[in-house]
LUMDRENRO-536811 format. One record per residue (C-alpha): residue in one letter; residue number from 1; x, y, z. Coordinates in pm, 1 decimal. Example, Ala and Ser with C-alpha at 12.3 -4.5 7.8 and 13.67 -1.06 7.14 Angstrom:
residues 2
<site><kolvo>a</kolvo><gudo>1</gudo><u>1230.0</u><v>-450.0</v><w>780.0</w></site>
<site><kolvo>s</kolvo><gudo>2</gudo><u>1367.0</u><v>-106.0</v><w>714.0</w></site>
This chain:
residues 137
<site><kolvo>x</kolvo><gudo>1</gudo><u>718.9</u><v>-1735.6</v><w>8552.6</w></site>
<site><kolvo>x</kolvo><gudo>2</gudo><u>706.7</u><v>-1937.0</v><w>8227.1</w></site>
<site><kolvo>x</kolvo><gudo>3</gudo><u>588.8</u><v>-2266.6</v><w>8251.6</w></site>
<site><kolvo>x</kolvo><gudo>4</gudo><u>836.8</u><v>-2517.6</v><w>8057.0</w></site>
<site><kolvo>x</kolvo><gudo>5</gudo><u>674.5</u><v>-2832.2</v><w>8170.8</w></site>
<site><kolvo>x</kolvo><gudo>6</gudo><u>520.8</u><v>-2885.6</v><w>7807.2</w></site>
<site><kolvo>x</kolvo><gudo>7</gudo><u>741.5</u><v>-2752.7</v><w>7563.1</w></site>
<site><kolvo>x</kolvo><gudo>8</gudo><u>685.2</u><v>-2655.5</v><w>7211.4</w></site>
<site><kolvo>x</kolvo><gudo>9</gudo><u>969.2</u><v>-2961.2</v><w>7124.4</w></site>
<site><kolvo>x</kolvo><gudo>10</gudo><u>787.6</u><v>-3238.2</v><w>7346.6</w></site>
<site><kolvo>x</kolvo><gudo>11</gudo><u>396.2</u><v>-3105.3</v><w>7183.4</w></site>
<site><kolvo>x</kolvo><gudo>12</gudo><u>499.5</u><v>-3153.4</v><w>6841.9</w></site>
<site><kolvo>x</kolvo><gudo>13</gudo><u>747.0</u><v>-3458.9</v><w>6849.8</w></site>
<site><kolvo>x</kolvo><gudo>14</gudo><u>432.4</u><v>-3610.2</v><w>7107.6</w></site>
<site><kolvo>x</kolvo><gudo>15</gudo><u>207.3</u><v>-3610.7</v><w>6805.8</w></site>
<site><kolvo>x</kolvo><gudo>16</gudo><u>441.2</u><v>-3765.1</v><w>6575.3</w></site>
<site><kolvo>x</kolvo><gudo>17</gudo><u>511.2</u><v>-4021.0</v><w>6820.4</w></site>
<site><kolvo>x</kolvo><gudo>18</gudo><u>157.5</u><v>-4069.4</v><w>6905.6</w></site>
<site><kolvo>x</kolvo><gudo>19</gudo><u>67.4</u><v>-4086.7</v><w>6506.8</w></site>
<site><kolvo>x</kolvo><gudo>20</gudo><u>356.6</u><v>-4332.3</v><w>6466.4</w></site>
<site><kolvo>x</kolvo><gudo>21</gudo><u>220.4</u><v>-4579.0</v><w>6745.2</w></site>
<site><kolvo>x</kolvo><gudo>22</gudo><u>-124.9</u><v>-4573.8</v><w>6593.5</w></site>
<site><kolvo>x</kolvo><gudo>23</gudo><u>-50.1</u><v>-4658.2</v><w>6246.7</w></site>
<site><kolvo>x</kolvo><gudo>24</gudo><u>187.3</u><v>-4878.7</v><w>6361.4</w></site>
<site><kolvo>x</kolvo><gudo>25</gudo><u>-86.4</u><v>-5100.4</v><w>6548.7</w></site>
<site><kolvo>x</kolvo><gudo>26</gudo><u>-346.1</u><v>-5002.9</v><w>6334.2</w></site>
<site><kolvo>x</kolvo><gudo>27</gudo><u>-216.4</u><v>-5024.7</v><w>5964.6</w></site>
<site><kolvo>x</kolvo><gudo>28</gudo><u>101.9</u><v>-5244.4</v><w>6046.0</w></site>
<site><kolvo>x</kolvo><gudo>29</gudo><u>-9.6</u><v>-5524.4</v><w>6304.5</w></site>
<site><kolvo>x</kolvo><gudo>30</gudo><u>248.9</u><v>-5347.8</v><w>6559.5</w></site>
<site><kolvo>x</kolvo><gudo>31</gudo><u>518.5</u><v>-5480.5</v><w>6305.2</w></site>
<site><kolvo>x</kolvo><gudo>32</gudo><u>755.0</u><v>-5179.8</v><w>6298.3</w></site>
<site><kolvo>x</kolvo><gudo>33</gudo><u>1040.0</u><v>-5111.9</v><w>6491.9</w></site>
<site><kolvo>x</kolvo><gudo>34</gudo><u>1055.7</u><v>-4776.1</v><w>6678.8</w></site>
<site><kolvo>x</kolvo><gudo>35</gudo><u>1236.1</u><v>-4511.4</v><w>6498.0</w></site>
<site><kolvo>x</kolvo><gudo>36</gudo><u>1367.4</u><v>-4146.8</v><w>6555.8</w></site>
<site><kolvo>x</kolvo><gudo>37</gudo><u>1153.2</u><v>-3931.7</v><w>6481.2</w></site>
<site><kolvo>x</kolvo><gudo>38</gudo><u>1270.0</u><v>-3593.4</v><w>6341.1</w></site>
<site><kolvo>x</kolvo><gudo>39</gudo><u>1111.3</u><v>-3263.7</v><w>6156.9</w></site>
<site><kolvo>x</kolvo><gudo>40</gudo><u>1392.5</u><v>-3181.7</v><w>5860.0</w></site>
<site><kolvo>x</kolvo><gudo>41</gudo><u>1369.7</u><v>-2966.0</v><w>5601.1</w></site>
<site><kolvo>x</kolvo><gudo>42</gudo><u>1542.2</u><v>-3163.3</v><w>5281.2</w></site>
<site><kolvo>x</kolvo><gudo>43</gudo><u>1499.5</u><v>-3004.4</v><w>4979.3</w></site>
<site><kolvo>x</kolvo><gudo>44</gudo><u>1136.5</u><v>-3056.6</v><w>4838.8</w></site>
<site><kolvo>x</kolvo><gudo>45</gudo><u>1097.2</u><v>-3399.1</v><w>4964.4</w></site>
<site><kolvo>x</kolvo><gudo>46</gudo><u>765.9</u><v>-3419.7</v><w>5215.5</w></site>
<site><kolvo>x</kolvo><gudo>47</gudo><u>980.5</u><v>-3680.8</v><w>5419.3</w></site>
<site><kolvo>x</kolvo><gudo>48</gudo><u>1240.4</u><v>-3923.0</v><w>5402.0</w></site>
<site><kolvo>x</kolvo><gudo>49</gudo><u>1356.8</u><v>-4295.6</v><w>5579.2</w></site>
<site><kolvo>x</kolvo><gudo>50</gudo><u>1719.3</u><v>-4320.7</v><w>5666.8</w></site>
<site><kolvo>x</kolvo><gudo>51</gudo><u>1798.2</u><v>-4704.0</v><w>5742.3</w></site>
<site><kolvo>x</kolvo><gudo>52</gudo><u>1959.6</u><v>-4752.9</v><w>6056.8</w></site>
<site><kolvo>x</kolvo><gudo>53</gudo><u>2122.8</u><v>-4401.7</v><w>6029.6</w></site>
<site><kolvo>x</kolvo><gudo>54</gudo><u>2081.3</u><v>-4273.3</v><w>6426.6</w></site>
<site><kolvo>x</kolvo><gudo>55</gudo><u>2307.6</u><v>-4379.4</v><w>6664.0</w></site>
<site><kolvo>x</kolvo><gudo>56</gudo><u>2281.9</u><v>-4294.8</v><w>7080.8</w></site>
<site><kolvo>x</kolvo><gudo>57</gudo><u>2580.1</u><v>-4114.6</v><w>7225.0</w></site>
<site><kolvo>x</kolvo><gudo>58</gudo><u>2679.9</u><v>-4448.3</v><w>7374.2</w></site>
<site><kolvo>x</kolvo><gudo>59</gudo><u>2746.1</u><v>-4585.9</v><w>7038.4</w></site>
<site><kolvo>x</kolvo><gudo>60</gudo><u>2572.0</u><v>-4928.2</v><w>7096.7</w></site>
<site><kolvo>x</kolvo><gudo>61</gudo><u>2179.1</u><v>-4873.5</v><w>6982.2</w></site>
<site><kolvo>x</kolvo><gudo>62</gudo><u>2106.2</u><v>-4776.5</v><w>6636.8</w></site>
<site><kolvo>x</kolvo><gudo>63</gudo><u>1736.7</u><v>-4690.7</v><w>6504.1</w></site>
<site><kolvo>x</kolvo><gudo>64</gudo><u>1639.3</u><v>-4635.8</v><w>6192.6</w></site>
<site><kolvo>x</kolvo><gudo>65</gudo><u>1524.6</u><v>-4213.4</v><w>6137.6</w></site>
<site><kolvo>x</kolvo><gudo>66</gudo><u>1201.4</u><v>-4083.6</v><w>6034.9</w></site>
<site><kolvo>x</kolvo><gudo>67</gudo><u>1185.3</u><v>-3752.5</v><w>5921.5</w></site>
<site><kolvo>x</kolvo><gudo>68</gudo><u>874.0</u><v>-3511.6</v><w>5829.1</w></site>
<site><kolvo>x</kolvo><gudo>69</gudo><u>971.7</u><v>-3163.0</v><w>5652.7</w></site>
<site><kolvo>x</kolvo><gudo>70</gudo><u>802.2</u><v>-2909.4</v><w>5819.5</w></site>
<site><kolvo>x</kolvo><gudo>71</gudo><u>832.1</u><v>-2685.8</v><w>5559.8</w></site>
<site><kolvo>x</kolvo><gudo>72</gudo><u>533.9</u><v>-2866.8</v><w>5436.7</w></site>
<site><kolvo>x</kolvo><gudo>73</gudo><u>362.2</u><v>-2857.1</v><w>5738.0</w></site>
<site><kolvo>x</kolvo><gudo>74</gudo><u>106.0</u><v>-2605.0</v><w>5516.9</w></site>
<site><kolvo>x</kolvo><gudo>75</gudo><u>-117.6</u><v>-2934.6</v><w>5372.5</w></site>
<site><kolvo>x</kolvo><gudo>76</gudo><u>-430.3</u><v>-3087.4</v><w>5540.9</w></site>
<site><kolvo>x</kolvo><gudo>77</gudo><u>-368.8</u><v>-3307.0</v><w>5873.1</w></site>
<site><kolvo>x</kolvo><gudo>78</gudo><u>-465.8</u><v>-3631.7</v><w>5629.6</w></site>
<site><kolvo>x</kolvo><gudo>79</gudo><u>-203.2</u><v>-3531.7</v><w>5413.1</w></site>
<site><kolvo>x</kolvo><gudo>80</gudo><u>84.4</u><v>-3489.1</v><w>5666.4</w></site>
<site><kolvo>x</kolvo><gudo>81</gudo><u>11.0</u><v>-3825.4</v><w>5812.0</w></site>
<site><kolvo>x</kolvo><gudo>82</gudo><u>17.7</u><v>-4008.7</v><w>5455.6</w></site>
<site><kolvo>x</kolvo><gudo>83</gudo><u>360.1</u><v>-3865.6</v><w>5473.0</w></site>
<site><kolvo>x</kolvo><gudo>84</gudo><u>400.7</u><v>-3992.7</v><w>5793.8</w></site>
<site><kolvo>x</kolvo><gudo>85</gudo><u>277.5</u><v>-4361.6</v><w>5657.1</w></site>
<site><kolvo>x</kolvo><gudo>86</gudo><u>445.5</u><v>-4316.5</v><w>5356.8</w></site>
<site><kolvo>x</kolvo><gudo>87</gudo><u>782.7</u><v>-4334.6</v><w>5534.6</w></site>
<site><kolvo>x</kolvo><gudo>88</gudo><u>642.7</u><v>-4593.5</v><w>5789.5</w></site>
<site><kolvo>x</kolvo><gudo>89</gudo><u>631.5</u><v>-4852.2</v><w>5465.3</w></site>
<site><kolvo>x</kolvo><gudo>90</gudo><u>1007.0</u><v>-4773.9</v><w>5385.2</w></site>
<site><kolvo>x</kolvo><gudo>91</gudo><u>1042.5</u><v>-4857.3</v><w>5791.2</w></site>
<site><kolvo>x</kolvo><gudo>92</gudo><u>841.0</u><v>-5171.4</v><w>5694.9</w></site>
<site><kolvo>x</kolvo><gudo>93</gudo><u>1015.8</u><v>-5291.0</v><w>5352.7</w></site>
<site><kolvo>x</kolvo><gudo>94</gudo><u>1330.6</u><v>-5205.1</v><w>5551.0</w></site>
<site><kolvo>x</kolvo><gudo>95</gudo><u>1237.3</u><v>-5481.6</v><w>5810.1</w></site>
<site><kolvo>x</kolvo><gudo>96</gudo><u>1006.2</u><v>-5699.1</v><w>5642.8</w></site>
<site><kolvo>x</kolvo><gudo>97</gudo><u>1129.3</u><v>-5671.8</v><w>5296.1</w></site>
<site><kolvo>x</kolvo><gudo>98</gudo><u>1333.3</u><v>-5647.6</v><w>5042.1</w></site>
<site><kolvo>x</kolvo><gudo>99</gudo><u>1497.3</u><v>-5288.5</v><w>5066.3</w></site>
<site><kolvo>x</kolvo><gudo>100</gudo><u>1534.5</u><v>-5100.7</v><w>4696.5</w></site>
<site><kolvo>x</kolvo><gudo>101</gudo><u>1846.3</u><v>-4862.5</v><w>4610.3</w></site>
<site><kolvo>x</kolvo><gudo>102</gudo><u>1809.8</u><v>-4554.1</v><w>4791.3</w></site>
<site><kolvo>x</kolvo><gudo>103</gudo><u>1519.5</u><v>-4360.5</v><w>4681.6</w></site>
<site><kolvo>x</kolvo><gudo>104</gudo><u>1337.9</u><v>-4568.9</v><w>4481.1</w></site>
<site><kolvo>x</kolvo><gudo>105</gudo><u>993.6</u><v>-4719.7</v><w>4494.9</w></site>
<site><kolvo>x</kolvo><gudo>106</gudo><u>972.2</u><v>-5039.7</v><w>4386.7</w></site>
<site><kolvo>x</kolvo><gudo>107</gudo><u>686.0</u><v>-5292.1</v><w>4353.1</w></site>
<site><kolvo>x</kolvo><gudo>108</gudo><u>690.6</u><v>-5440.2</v><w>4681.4</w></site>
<site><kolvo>x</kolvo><gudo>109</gudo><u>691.2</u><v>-5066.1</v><w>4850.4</w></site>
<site><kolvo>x</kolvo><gudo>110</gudo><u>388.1</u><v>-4987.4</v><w>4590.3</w></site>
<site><kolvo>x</kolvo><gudo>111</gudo><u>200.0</u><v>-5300.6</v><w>4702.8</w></site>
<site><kolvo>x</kolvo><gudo>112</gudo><u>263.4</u><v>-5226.7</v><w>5100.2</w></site>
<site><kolvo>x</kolvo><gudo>113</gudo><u>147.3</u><v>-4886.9</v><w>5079.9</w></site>
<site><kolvo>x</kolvo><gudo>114</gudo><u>-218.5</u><v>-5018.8</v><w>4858.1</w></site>
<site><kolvo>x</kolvo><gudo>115</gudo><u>-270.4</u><v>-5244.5</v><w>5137.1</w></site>
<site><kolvo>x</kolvo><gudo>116</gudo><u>-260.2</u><v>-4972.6</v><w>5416.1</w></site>
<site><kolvo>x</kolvo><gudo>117</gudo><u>-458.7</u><v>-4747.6</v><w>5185.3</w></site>
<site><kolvo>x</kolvo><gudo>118</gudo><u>-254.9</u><v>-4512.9</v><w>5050.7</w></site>
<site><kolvo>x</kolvo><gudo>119</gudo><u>-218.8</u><v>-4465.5</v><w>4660.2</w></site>
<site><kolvo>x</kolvo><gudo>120</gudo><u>145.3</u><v>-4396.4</v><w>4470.3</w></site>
<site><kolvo>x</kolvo><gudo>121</gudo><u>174.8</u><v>-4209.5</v><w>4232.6</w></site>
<site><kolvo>x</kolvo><gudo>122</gudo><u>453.2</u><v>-4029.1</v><w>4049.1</w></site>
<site><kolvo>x</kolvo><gudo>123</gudo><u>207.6</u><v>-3738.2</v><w>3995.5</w></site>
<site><kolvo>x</kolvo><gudo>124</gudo><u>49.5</u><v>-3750.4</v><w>4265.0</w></site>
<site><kolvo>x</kolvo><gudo>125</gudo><u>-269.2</u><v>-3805.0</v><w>4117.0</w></site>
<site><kolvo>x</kolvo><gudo>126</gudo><u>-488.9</u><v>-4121.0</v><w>4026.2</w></site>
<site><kolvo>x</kolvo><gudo>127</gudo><u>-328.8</u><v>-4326.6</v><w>3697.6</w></site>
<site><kolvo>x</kolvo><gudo>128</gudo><u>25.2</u><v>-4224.6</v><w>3753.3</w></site>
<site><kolvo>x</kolvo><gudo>129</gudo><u>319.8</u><v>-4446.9</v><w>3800.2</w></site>
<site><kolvo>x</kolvo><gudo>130</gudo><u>317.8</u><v>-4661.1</v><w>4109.2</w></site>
<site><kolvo>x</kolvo><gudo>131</gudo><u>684.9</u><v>-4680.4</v><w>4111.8</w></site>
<site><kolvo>x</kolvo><gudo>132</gudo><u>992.3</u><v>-4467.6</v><w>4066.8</w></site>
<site><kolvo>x</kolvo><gudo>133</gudo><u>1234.8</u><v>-4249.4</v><w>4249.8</w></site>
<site><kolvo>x</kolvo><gudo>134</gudo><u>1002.8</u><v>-3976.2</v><w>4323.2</w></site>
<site><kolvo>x</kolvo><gudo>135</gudo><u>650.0</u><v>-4051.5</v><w>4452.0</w></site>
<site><kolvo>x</kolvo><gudo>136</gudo><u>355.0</u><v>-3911.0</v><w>4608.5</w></site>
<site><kolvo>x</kolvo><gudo>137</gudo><u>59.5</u><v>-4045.3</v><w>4799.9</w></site>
C-alpha cells in the first residue's frame, strides 16, 4: 500500500514555502505578504510576480502569485532561489513601493534587489544594464 502522506505536490511546494519564509525574515525584515506559490512554465521567463492575481473560491481573499518555471529547474540550487528572491522584490516594490508597468525593472526594483544581494543585469552578467524589461540575477 502506497503511502500518500507526503506527496510529491506537498515536498516540492514545502520547499518553496520554506525558501519563501526564510528570505522573507532574513533578506526582507518579515516585510512581505504571503503569496501563492506556484511552479509555471511561461515561456522562457525563470519566474514571474502577478499582483494580486489569485483569488480563493470564496471570492473574498486575494494574494498576490509567485511563480517558479520548472522548466528551469536544471540550474544550481543558488540559482533557483535568486529566482525565487528575484520575484520576492517585485512582491516587495508591489507593497512597499512604487510598482513599474508590467514587466519592467526600474530603479527602485534594481536598488531593492543590490541591497538583498542579488545583481541585475540585462545579460546576466557583471556591467550589464540594471534595468529594463528583461533581467537576470
Amino acid at each position: 500500500m502506497r503511502d500518500d502522506t507526503h506527496t510529491i505536490t506537498q515536498a516540492e511546494y514545502q520547499v518553496f514555502q520554506r525558501a519563501y519564509t526564510f528570505f522573507n525574515r532574513k533578506l526582507f525584515a518579515g516585510n512581505l505578504p504571503q503569496c501563492l506559490i506556484t511552479m509555471q512554465r511561461h515561456s522562457k521567463a525563470h519566474g514571474y510576480f502577478s499582483f494580486d492575481r489569485f483569488s480563493a473560491r470564496t471570492g473574498t481573499k486575494h494574494a498576490h502569485e509567485l511563480a517558479l518555471n520548472p522548466d528551469h529547474f536544471g540550474r544550481t540550487d543558488r540559482e533557483i532561489l535568486g529566482t525565487l528572491v528575484h520575484e520576492m522584490a517585485h512582491v516587495w516594490q508591489a507593497t512597499h513601493g512604487t510598482r513599474p508597468r508590467t514587466g519592467y525593472h526600474d530603479k527602485q526594483f534594481a536598488a531593492k534587489m543590490i541591497e538583498v544581494g542579488l545583481h541585475p543585469s540585462n545579460t546576466g552578467a557583471p556591467g550589464g544594464k540594471e534595468t529594463g524589461q528583461k533581467m537576470t540575477h
